[in-house]
N, C-alpha and C positions, 0 to 999 in steps of 0.2 A: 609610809613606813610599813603599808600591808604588802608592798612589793618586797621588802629588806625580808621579811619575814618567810616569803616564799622563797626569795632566794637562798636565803641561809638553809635553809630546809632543803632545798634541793643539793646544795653544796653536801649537806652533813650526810643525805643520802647518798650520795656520790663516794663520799670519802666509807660509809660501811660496807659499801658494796665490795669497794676496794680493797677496805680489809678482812671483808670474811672472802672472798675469793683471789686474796693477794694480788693482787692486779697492779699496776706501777700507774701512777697519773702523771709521771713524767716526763709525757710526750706532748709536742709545741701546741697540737691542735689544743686538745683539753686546756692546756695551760693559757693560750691566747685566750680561749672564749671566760674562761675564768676572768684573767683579766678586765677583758671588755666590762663583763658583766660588773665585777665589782668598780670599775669608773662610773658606768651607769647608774649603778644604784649609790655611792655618793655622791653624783651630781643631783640627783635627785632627794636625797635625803637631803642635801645645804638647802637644794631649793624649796620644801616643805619646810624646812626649820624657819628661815629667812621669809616664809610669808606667815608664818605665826608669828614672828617677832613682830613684823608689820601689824598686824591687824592686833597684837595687843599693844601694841604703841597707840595706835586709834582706840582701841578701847580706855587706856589711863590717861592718854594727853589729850587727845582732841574732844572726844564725847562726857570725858569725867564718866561714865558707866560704872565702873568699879565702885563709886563713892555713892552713887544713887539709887545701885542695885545691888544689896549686901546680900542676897542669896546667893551671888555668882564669887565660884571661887578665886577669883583673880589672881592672890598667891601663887594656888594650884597648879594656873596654869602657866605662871612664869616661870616655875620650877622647871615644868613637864618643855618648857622651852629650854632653858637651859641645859635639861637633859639631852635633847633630842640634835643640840649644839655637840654636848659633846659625844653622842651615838655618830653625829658626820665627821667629826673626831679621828674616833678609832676607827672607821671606815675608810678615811683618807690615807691613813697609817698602812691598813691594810691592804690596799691597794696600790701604795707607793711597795710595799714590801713583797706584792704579788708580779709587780712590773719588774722588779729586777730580779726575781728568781727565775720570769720568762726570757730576762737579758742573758741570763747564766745558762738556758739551754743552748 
């Protein structure tokens, strides 16, 4: 997710650039690598989220961890899993919505 974070950060940079010096990003190049970029980083975000779901499935079903070690937040981190389900979410969203607006150039 340290990737997602650069990326959007460089997008957000991209996008002030553009509006303090009116610049149009509505050209193919920008718009393809846009693209790429954001399939890459939800492919990569399912696949972080999908081996946290993993490894705390082995934390509550296989090892019992959770029930033997009550400092660990286990909860917490089902949550921060579920979140991070639906963070590849909105990014798939996003990226299905950035591929057809590259179809419409």
């Amino acid at each position: 997710m340290g990737l997602e974070v650069l990326w959007s950060f460089g997008l957000a940079c991209l996008d002030i650039h553009a509006l303090i010096f009116k610049k149009d990003l509505h050209n193919h190049i920008v718009l393809c690598l846009v693209v790429i970029g954001d399939w890459v980083s939800a492919i990569l975000s399912l696949s972080a989220a999908c081996s946290s779901a993993g490894v705390m499935i082995v934390f509550i079903k296989d090892t019992d961890i959770c029930r033997t070690q009550p400092t660990l937040a286990c909860d917490a981190f089902q949550i921060s899993i579920a979140l991070a389900f639906l963070a590849w979410f909105f990014l798939a969203v996003s990226s299905y919505v950035m591929f057809w607006l590259l179809a419409n150039i």
